[in-house]
PyMOL Python script that loads the backbone (N, CA, C, O; Angstrom):
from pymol import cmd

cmd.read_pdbstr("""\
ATOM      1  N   UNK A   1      24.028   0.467  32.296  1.00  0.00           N
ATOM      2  CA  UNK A   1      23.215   1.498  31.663  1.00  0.00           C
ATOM      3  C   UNK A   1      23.561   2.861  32.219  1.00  0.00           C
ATOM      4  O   UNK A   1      24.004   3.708  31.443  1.00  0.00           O
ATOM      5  N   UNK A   2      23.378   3.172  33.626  1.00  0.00           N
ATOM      6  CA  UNK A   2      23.497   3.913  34.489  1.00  0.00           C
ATOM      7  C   UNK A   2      25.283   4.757  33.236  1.00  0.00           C
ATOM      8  O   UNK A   2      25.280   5.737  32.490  1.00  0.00           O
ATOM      9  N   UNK A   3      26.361   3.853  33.558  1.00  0.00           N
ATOM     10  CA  UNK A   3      27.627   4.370  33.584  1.00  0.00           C
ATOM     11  C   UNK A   3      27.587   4.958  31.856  1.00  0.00           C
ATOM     12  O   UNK A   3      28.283   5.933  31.572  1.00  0.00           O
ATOM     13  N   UNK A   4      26.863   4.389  30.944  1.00  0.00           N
ATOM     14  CA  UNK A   4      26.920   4.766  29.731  1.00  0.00           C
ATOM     15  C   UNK A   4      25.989   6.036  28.948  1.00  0.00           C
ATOM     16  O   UNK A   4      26.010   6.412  27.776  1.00  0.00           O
ATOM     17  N   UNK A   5      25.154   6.523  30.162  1.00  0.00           N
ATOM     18  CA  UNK A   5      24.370   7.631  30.404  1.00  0.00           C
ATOM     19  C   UNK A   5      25.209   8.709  30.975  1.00  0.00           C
ATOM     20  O   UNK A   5      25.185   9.858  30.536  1.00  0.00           O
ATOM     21  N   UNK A   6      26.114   8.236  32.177  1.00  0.00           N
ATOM     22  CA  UNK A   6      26.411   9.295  32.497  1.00  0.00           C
ATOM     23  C   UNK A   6      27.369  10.620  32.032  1.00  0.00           C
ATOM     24  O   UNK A   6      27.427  11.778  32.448  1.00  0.00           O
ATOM     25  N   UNK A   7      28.204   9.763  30.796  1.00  0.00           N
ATOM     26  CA  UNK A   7      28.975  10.729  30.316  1.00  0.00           C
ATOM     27  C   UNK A   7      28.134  12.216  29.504  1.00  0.00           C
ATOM     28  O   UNK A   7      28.171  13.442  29.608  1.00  0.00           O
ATOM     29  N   UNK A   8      27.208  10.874  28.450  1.00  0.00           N
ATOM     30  CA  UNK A   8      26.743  11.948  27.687  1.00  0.00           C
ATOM     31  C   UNK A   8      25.776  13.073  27.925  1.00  0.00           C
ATOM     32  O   UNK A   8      25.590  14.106  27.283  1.00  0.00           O
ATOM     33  N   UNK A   9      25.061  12.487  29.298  1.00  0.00           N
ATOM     34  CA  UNK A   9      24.145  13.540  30.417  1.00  0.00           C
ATOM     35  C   UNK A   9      24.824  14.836  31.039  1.00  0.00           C
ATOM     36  O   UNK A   9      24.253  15.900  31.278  1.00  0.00           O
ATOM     37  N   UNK A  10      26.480  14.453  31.300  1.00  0.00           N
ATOM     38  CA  UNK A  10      27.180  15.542  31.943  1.00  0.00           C
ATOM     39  C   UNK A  10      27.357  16.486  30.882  1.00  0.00           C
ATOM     40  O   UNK A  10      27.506  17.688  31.104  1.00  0.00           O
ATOM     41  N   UNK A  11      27.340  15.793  29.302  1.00  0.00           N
ATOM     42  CA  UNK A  11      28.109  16.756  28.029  1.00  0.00           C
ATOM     43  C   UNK A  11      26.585  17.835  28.250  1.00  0.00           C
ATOM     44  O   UNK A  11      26.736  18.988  28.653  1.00  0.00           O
ATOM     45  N   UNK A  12      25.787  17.520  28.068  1.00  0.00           N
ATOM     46  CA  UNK A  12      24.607  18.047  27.073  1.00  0.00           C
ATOM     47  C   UNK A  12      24.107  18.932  28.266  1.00  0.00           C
ATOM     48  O   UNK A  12      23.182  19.718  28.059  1.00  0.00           O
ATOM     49  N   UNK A  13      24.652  18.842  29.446  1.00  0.00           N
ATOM     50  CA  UNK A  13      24.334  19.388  30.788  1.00  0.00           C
ATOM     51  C   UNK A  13      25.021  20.656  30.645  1.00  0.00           C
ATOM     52  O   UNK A  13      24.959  21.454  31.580  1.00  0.00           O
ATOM     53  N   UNK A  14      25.662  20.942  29.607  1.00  0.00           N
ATOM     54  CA  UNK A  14      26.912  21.628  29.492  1.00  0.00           C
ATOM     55  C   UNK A  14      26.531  23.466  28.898  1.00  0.00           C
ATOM     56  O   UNK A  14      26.775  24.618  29.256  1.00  0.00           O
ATOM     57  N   UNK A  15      25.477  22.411  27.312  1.00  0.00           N
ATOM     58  CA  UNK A  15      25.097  23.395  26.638  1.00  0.00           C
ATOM     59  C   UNK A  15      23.884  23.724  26.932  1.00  0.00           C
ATOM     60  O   UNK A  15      23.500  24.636  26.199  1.00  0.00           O
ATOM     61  N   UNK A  16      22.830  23.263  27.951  1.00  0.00           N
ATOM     62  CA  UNK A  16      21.570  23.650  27.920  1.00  0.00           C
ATOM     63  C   UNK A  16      21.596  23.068  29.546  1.00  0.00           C
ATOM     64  O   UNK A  16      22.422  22.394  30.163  1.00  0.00           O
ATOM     65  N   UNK A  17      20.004  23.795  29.995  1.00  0.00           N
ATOM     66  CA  UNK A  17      19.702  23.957  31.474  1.00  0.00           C
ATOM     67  C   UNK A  17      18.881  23.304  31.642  1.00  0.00           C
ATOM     68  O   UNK A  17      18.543  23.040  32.796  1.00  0.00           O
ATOM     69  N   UNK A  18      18.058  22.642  30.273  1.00  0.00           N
ATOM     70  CA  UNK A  18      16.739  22.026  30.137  1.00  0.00           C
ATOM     71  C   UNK A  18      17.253  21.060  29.211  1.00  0.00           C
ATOM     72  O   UNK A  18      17.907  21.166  28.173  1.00  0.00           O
ATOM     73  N   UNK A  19      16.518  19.528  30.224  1.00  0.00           N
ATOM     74  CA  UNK A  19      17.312  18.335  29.768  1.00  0.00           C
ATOM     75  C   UNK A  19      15.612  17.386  30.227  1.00  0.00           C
ATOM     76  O   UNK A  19      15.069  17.345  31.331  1.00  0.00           O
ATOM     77  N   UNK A  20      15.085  16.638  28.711  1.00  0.00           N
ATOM     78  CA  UNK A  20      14.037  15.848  29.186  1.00  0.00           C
ATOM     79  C   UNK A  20      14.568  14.462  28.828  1.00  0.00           C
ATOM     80  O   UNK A  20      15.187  14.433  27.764  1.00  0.00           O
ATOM     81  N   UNK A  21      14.476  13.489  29.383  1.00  0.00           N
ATOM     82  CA  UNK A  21      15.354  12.049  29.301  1.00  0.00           C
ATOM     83  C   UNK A  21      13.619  11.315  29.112  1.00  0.00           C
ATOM     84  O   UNK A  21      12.795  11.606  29.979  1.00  0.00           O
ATOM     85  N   UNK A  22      13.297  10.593  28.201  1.00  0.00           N
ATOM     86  CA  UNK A  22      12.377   9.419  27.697  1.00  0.00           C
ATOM     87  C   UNK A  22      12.838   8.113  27.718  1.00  0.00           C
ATOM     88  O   UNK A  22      13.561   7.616  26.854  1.00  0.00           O
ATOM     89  N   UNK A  23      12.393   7.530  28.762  1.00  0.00           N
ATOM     90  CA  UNK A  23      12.676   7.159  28.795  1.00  0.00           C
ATOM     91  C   UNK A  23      11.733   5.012  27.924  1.00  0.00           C
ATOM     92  O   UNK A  23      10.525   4.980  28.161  1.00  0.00           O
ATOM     93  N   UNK A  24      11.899   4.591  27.680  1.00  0.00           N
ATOM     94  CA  UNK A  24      10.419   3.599  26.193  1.00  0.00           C
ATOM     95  C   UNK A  24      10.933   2.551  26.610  1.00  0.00           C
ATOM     96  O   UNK A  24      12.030   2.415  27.152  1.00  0.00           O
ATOM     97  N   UNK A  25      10.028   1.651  26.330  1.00  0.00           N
ATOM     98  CA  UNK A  25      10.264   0.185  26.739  1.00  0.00           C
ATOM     99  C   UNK A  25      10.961  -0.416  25.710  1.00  0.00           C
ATOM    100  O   UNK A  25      10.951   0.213  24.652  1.00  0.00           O
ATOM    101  N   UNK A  26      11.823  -1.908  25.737  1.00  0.00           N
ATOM    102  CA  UNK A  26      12.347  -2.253  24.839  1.00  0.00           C
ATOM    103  C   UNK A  26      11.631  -3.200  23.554  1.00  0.00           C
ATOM    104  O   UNK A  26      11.101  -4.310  23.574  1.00  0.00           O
ATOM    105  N   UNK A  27      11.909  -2.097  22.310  1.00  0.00           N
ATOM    106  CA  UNK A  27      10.666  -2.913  21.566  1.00  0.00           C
ATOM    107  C   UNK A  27      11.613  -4.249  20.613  1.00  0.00           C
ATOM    108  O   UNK A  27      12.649  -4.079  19.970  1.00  0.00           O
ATOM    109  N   UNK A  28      10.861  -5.502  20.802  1.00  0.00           N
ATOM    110  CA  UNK A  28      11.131  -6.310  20.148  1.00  0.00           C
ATOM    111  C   UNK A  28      10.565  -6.525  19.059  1.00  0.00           C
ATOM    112  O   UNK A  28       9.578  -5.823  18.840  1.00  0.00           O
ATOM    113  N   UNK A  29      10.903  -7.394  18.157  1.00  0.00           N
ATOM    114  CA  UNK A  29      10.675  -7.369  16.596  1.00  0.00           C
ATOM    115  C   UNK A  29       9.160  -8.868  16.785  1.00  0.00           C
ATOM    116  O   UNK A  29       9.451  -9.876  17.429  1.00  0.00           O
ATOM    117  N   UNK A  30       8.297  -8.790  16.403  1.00  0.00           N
ATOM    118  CA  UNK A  30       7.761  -9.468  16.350  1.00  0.00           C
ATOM    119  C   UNK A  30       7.297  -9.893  14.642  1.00  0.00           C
ATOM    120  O   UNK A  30       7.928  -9.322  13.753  1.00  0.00           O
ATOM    121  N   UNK A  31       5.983 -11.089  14.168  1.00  0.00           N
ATOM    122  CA  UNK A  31       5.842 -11.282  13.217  1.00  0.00           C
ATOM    123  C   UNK A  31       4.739 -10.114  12.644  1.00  0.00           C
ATOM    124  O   UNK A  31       4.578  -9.805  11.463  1.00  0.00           O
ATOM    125  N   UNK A  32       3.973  -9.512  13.921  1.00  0.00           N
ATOM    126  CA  UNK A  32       3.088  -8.526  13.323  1.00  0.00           C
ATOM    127  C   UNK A  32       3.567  -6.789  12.992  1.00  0.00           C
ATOM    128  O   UNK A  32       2.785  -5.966  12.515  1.00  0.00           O
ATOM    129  N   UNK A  33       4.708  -6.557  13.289  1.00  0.00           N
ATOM    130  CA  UNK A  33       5.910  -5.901  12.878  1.00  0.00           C
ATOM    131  C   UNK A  33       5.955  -6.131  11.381  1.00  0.00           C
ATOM    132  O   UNK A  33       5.283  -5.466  10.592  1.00  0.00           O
ATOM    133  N   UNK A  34       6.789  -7.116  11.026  1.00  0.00           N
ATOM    134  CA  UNK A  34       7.150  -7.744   9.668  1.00  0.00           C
ATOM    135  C   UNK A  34       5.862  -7.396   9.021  1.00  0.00           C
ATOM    136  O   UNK A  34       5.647  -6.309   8.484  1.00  0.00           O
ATOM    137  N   UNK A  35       4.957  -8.443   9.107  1.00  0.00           N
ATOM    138  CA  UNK A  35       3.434  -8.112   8.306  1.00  0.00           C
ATOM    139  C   UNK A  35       3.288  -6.715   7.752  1.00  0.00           C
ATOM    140  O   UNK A  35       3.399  -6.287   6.604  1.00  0.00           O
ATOM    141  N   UNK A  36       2.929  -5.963   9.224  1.00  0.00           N
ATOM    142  CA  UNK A  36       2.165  -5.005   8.709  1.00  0.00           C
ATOM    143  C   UNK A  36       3.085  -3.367   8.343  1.00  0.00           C
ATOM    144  O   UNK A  36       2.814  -2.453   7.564  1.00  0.00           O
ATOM    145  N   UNK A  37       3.858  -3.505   8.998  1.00  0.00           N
ATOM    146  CA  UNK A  37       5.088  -2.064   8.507  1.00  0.00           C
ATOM    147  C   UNK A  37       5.998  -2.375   7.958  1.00  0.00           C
ATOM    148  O   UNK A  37       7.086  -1.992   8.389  1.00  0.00           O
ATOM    149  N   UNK A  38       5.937  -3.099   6.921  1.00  0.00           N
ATOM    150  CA  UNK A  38       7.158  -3.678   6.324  1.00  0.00           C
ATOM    151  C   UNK A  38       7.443  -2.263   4.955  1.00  0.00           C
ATOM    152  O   UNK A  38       8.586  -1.887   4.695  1.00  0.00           O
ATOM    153  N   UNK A  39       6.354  -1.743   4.337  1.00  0.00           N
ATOM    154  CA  UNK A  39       6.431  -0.768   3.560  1.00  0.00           C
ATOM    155  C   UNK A  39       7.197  -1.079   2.093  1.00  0.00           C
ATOM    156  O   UNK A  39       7.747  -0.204   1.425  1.00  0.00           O
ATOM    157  N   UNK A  40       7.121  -2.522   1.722  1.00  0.00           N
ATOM    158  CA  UNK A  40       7.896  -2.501   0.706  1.00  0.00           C
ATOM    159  C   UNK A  40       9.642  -3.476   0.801  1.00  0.00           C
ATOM    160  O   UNK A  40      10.302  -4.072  -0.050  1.00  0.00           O
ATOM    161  N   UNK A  41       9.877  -3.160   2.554  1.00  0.00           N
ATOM    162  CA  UNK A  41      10.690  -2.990   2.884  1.00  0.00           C
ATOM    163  C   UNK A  41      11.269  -4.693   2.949  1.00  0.00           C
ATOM    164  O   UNK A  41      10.577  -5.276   3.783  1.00  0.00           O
ATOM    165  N   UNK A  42      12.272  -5.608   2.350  1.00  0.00           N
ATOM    166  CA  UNK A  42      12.402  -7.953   2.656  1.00  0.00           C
ATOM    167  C   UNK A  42      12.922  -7.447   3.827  1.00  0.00           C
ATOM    168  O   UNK A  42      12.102  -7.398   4.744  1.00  0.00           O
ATOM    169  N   UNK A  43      14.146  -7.015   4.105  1.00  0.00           N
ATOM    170  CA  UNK A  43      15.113  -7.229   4.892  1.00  0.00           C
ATOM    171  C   UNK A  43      14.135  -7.028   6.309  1.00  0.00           C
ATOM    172  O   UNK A  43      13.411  -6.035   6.377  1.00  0.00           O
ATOM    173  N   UNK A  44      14.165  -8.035   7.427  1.00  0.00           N
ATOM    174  CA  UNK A  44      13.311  -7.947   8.810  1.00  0.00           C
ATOM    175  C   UNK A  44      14.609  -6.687   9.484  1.00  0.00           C
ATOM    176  O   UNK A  44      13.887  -5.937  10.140  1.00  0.00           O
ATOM    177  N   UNK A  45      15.623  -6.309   9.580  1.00  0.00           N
ATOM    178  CA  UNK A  45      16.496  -5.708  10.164  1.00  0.00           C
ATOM    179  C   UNK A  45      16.108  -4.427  10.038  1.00  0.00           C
ATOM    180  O   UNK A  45      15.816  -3.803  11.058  1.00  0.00           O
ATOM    181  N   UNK A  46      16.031  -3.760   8.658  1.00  0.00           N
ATOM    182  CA  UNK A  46      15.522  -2.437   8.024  1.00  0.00           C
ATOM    183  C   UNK A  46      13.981  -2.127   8.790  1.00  0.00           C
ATOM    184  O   UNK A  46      13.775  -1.125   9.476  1.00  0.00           O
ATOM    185  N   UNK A  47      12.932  -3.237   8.509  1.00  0.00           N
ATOM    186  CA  UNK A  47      11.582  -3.237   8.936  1.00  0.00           C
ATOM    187  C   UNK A  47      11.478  -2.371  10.590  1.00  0.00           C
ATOM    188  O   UNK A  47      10.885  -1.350  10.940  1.00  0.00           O
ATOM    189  N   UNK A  48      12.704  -3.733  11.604  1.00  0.00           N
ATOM    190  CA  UNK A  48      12.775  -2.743  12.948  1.00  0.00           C
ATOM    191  C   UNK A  48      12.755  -2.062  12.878  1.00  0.00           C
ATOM    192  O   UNK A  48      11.705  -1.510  13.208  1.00  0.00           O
ATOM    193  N   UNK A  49      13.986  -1.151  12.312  1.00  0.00           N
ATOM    194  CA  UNK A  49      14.643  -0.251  12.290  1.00  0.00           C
ATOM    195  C   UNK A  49      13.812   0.925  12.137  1.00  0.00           C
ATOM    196  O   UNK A  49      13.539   1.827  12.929  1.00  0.00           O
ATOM    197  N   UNK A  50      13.446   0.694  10.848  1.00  0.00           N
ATOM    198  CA  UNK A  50      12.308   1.926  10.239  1.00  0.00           C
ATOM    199  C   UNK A  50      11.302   1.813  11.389  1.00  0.00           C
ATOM    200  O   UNK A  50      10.932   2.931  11.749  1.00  0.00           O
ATOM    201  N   UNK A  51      10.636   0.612  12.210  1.00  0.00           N
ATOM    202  CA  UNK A  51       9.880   0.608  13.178  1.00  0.00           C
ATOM    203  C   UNK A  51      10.239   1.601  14.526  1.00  0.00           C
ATOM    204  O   UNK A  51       9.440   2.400  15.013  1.00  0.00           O
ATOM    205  N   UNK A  52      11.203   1.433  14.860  1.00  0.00           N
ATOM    206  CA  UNK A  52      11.944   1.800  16.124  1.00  0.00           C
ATOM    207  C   UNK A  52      12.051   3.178  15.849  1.00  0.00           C
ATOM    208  O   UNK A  52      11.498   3.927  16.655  1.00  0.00           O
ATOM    209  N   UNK A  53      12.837   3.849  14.565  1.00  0.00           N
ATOM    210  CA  UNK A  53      12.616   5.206  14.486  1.00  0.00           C
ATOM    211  C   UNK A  53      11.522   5.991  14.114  1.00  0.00           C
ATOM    212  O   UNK A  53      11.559   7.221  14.107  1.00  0.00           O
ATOM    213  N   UNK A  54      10.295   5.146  13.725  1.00  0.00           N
ATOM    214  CA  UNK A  54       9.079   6.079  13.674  1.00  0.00           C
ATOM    215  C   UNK A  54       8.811   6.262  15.368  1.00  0.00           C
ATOM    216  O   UNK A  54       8.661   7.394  15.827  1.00  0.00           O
ATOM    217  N   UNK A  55       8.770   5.143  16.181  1.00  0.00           N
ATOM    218  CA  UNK A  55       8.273   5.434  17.659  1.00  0.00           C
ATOM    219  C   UNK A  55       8.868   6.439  18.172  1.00  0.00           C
ATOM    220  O   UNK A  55       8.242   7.372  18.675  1.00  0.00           O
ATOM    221  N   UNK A  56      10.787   6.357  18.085  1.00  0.00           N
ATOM    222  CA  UNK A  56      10.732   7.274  18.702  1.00  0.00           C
ATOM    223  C   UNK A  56      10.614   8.764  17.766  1.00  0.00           C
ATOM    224  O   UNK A  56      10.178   9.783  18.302  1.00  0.00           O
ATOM    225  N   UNK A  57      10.845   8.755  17.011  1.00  0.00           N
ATOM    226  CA  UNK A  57      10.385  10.299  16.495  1.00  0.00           C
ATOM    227  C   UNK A  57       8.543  10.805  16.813  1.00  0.00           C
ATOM    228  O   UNK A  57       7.926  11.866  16.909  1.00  0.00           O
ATOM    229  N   UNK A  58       8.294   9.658  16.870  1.00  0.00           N
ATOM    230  CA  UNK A  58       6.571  10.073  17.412  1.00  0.00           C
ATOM    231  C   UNK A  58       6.466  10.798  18.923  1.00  0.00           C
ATOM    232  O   UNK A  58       5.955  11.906  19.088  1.00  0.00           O
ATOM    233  N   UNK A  59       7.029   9.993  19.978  1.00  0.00           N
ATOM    234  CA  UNK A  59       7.181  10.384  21.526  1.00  0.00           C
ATOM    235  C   UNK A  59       8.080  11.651  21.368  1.00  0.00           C
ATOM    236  O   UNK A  59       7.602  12.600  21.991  1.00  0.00           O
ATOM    237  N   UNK A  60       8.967  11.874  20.870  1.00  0.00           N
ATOM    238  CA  UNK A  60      10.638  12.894  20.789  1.00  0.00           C
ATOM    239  C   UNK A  60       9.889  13.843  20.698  1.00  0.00           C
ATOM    240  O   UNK A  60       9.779  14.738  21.537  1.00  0.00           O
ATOM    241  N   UNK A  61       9.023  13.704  19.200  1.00  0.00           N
ATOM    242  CA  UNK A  61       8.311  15.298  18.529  1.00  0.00           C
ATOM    243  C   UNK A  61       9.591  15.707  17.501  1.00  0.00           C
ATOM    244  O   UNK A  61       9.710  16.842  17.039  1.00  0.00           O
ATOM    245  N   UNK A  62      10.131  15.069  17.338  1.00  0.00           N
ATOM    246  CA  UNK A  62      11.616  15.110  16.440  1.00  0.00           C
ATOM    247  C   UNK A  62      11.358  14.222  14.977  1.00  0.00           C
ATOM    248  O   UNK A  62      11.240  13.006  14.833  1.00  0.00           O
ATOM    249  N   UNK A  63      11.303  15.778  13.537  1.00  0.00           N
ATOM    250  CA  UNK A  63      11.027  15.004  12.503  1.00  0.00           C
ATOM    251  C   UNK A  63      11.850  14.146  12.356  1.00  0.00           C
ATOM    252  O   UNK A  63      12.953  14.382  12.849  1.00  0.00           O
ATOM    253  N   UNK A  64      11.634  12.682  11.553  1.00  0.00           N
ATOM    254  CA  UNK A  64      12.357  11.997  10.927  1.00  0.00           C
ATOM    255  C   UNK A  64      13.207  12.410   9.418  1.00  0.00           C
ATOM    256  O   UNK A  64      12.679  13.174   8.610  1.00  0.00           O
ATOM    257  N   UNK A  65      14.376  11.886   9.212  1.00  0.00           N
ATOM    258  CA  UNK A  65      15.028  12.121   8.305  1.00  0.00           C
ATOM    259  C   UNK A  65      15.598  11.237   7.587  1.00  0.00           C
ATOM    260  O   UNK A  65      16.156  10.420   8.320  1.00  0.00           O
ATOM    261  N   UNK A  66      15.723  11.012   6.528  1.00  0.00           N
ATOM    262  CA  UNK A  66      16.011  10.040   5.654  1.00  0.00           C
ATOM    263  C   UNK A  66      17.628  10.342   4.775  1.00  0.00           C
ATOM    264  O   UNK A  66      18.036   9.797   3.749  1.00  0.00           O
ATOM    265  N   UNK A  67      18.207  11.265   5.516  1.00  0.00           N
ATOM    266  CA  UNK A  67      19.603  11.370   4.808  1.00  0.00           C
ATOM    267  C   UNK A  67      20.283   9.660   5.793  1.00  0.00           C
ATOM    268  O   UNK A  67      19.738   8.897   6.590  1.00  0.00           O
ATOM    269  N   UNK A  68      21.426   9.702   5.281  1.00  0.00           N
ATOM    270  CA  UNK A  68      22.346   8.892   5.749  1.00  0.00           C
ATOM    271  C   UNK A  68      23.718   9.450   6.642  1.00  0.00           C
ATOM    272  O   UNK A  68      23.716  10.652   6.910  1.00  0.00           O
ATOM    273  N   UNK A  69      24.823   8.666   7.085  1.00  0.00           N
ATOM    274  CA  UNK A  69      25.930   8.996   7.484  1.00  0.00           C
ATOM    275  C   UNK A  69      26.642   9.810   5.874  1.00  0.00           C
ATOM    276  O   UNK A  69      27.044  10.951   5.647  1.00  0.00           O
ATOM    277  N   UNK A  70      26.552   8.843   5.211  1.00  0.00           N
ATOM    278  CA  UNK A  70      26.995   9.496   3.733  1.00  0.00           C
ATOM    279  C   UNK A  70      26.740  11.168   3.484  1.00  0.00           C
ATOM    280  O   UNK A  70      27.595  11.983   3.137  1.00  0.00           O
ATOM    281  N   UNK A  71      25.550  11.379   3.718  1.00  0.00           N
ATOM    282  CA  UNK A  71      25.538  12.630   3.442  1.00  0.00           C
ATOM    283  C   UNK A  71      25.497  14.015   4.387  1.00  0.00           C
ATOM    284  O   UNK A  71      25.462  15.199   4.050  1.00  0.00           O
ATOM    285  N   UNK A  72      25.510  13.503   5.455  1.00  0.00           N
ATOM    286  CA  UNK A  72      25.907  14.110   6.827  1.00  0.00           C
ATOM    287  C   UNK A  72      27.531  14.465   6.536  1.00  0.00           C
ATOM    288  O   UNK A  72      28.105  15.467   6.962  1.00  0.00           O
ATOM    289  N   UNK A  73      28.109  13.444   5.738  1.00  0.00           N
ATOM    290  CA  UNK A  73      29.516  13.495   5.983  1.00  0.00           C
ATOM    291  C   UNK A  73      29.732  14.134   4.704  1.00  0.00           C
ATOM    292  O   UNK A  73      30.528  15.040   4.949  1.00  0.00           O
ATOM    293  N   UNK A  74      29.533  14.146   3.828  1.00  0.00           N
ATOM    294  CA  UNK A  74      29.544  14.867   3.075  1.00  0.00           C
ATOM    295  C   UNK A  74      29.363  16.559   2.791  1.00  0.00           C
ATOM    296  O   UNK A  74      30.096  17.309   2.147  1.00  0.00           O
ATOM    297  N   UNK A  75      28.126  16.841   3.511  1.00  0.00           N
ATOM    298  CA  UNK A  75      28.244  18.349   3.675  1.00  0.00           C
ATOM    299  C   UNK A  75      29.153  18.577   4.721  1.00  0.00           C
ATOM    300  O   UNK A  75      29.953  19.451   4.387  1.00  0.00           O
ATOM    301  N   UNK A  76      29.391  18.065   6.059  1.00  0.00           N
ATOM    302  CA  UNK A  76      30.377  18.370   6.385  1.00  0.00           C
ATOM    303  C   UNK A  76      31.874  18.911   5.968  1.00  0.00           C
ATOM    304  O   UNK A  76      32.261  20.014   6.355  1.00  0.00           O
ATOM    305  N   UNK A  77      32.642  18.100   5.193  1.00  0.00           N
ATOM    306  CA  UNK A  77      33.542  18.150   4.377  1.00  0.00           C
ATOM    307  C   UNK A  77      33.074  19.216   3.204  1.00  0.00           C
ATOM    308  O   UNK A  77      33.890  20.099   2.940  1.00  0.00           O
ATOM    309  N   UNK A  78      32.365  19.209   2.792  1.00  0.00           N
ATOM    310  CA  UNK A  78      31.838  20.963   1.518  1.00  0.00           C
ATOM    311  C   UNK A  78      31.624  21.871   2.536  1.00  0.00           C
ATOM    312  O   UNK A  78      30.969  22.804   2.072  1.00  0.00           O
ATOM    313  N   UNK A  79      31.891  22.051   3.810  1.00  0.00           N
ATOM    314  CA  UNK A  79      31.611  23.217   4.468  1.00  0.00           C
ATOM    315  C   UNK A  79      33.177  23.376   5.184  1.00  0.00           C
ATOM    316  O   UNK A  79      33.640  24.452   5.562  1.00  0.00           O
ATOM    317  N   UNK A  80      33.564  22.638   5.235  1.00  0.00           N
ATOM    318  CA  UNK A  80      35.008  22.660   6.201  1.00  0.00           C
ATOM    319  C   UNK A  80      35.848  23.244   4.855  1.00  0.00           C
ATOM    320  O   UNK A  80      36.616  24.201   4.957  1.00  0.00           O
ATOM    321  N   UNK A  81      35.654  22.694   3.858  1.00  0.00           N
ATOM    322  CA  UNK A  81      36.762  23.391   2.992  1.00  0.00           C
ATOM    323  C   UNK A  81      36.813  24.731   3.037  1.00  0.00           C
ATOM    324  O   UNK A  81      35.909  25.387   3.553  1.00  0.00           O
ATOM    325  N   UNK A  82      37.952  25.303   2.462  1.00  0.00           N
ATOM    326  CA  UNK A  82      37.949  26.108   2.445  1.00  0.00           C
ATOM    327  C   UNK A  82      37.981  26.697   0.791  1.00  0.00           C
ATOM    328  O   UNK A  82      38.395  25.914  -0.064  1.00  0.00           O
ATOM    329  N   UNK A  83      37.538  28.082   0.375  1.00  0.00           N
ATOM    330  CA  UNK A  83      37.164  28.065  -0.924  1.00  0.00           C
ATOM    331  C   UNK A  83      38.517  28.559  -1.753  1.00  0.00           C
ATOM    332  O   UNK A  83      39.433  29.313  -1.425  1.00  0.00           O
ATOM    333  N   UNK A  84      38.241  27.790  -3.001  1.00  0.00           N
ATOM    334  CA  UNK A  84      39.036  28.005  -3.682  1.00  0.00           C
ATOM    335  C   UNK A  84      39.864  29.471  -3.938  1.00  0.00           C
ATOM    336  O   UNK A  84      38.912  30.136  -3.528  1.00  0.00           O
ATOM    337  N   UNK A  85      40.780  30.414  -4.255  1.00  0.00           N
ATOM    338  CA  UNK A  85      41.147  31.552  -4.544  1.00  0.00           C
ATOM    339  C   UNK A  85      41.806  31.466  -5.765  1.00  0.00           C
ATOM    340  O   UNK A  85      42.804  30.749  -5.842  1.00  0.00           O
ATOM    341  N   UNK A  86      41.370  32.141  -6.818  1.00  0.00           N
ATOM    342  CA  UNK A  86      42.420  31.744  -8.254  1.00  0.00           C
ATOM    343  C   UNK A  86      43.427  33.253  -8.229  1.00  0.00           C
ATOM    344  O   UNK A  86      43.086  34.397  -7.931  1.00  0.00           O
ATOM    345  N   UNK A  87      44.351  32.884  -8.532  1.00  0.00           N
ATOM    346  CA  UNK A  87      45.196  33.955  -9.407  1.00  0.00           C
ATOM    347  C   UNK A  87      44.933  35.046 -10.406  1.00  0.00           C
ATOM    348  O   UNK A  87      44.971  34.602 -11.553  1.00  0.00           O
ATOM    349  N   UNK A  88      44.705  36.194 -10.343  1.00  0.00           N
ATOM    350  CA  UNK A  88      44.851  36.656 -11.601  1.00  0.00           C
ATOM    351  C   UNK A  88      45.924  36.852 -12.568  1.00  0.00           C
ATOM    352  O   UNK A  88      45.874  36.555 -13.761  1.00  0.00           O
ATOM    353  N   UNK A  89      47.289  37.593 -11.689  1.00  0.00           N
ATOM    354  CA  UNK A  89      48.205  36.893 -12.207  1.00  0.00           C
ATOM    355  C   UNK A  89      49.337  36.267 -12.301  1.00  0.00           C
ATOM    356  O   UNK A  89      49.625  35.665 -13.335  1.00  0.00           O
TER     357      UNK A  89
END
""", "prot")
cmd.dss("prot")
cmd.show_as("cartoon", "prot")
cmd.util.cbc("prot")
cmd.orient("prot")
């Protein structure tokens, strides 16, 4: 744990002076999980999931977001381009 902390603690040490580490217990998936926050949701994997990121966005204070990698990567790439220039003539 220790060695897989330490890289990304030295990066972020880098850009800021103020560093709060949360540290949460490990939440396991139980049947009253499934039951009751399921939201619609068969898949038990998604259910965690959506479980695990409401907690921590609750403790963080960090809204939740519902984009994907897809569209992260996407504006990326519409911002890196560069813009078109046409000819006049």
């Amino acid at each position: 744990m220790f060695q897989a902390f330490h890289f990304p603690y030295h990066m972020c040490f880098l850009y800021t002076n103020n560093l709060t580490v949360l540290e949460l217990p490990t939440i396991y998936p139980t049947e009253y999980m499934f039951e009751n926050h399921s939201d619609g949701v068969v898949n038990k994997t998604h259910v965690y999931a959506n479980v695990t990121r409401k907690i921590m966005s609750e403790v963080s204070g960090i809204k939740l977001s519902d984009k994907t990698l897809k569209h992260a990567v996407d504006f990326d790439t519409r911002m890196r381009k560069k813009p078109e220039t046409k000819k006049l003539f």
